[in-house]
C-alpha angles and dihedrals in degrees: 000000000000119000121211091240100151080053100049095049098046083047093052089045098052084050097063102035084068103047097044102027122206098321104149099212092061100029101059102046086044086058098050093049100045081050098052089051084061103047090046088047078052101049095041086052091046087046092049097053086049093050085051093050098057100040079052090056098037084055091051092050093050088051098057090045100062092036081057095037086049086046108059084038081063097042085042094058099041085056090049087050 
């Protein structure tokens, strides 16, 4: 599930642009930080869809496995019978 990251954090920032106005000590780190929240929501999307992708693939390759490995079992036996 997709979470509104880029919203909540506009949000956040308008906030506390208003409480706190344009005052630059408290401004700029509030914008790195609030930066640094977005780049981390977006790695750990980007990290999730590549967890699933492998887990996808790994799944795919078992599969086939097990349809190869019942495969030659069943040849195996025809040719004992």
């Amino acid at each position: 599930m997709r979470r509104p990251v880029a919203p909540v954090l506009a949000g956040a920032s308008t906030l506390l642009g208003t409480l706190v106005g344009l005052n630059p000590l408290i401004l700029i780190p509030t914008a790195i930080l609030l930066l640094a929240a977005g780049l981390t929501a977006h790695s750990r999307d980007v990290w999730l869809r590549h967890e699933e992708s492998v887990k996808a693939t790994s799944a795919a390759q078992a599969k086939a496995a097990l349809e190869a490995a019942a495969t030659a079992d069943l040849e195996q036996l025809a040719a004992d019978h």
